[in-house]
N, C-alpha and C positions, 0 to 999 in steps of 0.2 A: 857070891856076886851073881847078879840075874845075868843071863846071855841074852843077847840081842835079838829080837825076832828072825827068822830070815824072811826078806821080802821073795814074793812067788816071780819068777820068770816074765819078765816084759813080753804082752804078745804083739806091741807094736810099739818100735821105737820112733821114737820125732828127731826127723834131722836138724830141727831147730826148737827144740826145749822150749820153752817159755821164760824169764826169772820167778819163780815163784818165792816168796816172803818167809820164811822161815815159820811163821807163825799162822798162813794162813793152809787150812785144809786142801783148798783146790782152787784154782785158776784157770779160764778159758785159750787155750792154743787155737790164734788164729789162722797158723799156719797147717794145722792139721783138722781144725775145727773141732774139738775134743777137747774134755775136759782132761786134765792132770792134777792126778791126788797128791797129795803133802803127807806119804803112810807115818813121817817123822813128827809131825804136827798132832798125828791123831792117838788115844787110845788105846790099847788092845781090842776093848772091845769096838771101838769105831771101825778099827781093821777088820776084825775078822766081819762085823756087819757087813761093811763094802765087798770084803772079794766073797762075801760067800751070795751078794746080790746077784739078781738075773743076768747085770751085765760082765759079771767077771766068772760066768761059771761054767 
């Protein structure tokens, strides 16, 4: 049986989340003005794309 990815350490949490869709990659927080990734929604490779991008490195 495959094990789970582990997700890397949040460097900034939101004290008010967003609901994001189960199905959708990413949604805009307006209360932090940032986007929030769906890493369950995506890939492996979608993942490792995103945090190995400029802004997660």
């Amino acid at each position: 049986m495959k094990q789970p990815r582990p997700y890397p350490k949040l460097r900034f949490h939101c004290p008010a989340p967003p609901q994001i869709d189960p199905a959708d990659r990413q949604t805009w927080c307006e209360h932090c003005e940032r986007h929030v990734h769906n890493l369950s929604a995506m890939s492996e490779a979608e993942q490792s794309a995103l945090l190995a991008s400029p802004h997660y490195s």
